[in-house]
N, C-alpha and C positions, 0 to 999 in steps of 0.2 A: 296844637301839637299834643297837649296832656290827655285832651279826649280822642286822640288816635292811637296814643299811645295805650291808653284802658280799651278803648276796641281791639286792639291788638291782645291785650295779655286777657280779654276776657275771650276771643278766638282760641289761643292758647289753649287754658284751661278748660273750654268745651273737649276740645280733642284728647284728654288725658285721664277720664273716666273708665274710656273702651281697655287702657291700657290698665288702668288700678284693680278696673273688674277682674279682668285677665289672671291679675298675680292672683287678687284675692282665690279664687276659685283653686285652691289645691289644696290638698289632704293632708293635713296638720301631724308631725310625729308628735306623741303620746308620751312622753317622756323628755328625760334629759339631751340623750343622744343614742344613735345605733347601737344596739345588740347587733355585732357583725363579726365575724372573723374572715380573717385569709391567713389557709398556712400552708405550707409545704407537704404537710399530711393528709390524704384525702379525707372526706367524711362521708360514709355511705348514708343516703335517702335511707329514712325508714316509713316511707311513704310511699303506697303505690302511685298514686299520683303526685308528680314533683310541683307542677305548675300546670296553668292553661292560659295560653297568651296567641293573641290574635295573632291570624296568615302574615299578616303584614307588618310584623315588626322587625325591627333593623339594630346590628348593634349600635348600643348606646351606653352610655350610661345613666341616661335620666329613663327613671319608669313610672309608669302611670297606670292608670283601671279606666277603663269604657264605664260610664253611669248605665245607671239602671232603674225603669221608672216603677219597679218590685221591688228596691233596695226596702230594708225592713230596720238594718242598725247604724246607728249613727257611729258605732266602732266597726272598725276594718284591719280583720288582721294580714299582715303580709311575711310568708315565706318567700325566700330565695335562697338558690342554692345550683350555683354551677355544673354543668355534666362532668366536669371533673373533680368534682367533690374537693376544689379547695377553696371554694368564696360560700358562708354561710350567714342566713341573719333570718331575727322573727325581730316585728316590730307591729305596734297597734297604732293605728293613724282614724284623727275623727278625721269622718267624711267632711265637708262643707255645705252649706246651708244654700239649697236651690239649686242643688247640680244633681239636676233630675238628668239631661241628656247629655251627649260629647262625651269630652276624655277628661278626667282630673289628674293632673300631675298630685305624685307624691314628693312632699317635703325629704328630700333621701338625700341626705347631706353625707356621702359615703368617704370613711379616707382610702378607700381602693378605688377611685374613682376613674384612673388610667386602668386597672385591669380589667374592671366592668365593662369599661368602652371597648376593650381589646379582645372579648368575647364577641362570637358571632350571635346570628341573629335567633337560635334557634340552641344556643349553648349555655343561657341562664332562664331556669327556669324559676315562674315567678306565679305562687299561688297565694292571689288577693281571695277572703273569703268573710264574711258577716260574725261579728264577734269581737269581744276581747283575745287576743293570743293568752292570757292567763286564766278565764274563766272559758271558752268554748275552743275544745278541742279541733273542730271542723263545721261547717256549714254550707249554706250555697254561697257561687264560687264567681267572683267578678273576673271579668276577662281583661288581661292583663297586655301592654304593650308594653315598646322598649322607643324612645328616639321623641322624635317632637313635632317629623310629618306624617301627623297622626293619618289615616282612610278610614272608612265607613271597612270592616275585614268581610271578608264572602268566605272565611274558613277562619277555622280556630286550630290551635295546635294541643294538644291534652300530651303532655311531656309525662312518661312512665318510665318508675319502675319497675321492670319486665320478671324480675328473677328468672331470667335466664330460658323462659316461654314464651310459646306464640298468644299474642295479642289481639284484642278485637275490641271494637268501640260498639256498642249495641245503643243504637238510638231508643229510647222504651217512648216516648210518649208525641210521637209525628202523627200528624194527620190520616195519614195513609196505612198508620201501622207501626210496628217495630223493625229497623232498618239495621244489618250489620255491619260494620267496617272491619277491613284487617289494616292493623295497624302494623307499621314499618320501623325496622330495628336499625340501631346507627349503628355503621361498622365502622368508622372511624374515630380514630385519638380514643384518650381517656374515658370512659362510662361510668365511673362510679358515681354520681349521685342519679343518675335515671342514664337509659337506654334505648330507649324508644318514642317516636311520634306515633300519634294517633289525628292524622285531619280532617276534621269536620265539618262538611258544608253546611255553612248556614241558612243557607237559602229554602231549605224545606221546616225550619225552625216552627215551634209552634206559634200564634200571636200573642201567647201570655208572657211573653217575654222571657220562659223558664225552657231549660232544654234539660231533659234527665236524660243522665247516661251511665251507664253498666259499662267499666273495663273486666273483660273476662281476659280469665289469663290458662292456658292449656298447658301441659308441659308432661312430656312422654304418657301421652294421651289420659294423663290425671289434669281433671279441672282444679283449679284453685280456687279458693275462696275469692266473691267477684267483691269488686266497690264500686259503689254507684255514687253518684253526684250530680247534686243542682247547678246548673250554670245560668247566668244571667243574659241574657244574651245581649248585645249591644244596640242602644239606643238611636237610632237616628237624628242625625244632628251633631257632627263633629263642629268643635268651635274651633 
């Protein structure tokens, strides 16, 4: 009976690895707790780009970063910031050690955590990017989801602030060339912290795993100063 009983709880604990692995693999907050607010006052993006988060993300409240087998820093800064301009946070998360591909959940222990969920899927925008939040202003730019059934994305969503201009995503470094998108302006509810999608097929993506891109922004036919950015593209290999 005693040595069925140790076959049994050594069965047990074979099966409970896959699950420890599992937690272990997510991205560590960097501090005490959130830098986060929610308030009744908007807060306008002072960022033309608010976020870039994959085609397929759903509201949730738990969010996470696609790996990348180019990542360069073991810190990870993360913005987010509502298209209604009242849910804001910066926070620096270490990466974790061997999460070359899939998705790594963020440690995002939020006390707004019923409003975040009650955000649609396309109304928090959330830009993961290489760095300290206190020492690098910006960097290349990890693609960001929302929810926990995670997909392999065939589009990105690049979430802008428009100032109030027509929009366009300039592919710069495809295969084929330099590609342009026009990007699409939300008319509905609130817009103050961004105003616009810009979605990007990744299917023509270079294989360096880096995708540059140019938002150009027109506005009574004056150009604006454009910004560009590195994105990561997403790795093969959702776990």
């Amino acid at each position: 009976m005693a040595v069925r009983f140790g076959l049994l709880l050594m069965a047990a604990l074979v099966s409970l690895p896959s699950l420890s692995s599992a937690q272990d693999v997510v991205a560590r907050l960097k501090g005490e707790g959130l830098e986060e607010r929610f308030t009744e006052e908007a807060s306008v993006s002072g960022r033309v780009v608010a976020g870039v988060l994959a085609g397929s993300a759903t509201a949730s409240d738990a969010l996470a970063l696609y790996a990348s087998a180019t990542r360069a820093s073991d810190d990870i800064c993360v913005r987010v910031i509502s298209r209604d301009g009242l849910y804001w946070s910066e926070n620096t998360f270490t990466w974790p050690d061997g999460a070359d591909s899939g998705v790594v959940p963020l440690e995002y222990q939020s006390r707004y955590r019923e409003q975040l969920a009650g955000y649609d899927a396309k109304d928090l925008a959330i830009l993961g990017y290489e760095g300290d939040c206190r020492q690098v202003p910006d960097g290349p730019v990890l693609v960001a989801a929302r929810g926990t059934d995670w997909q392999q994305p065939a589009t990105l969503d690049i979430l802008v602030n428009s100032g109030r201009s027509d929009t366009f995503a300039v592919l710069t470094n495809l295969a084929g060339g330099p590609k342009t998108l026009a990007c699409q302006t939300i008319t509905s509810g609130r817009r103050t912290g961004y105003d616009t999608v810009c979605t990007v097929p990744l299917a023509e993506a270079p294989d360096n795993g880096l995708l540059e891109v140019r938002i150009m922004r027109r506005r009574f036919d004056r150009m604006m100063p454009a910004t560009s950015l590195v994105v990561h593209t997403p790795v093969n290999g959702i776990r």
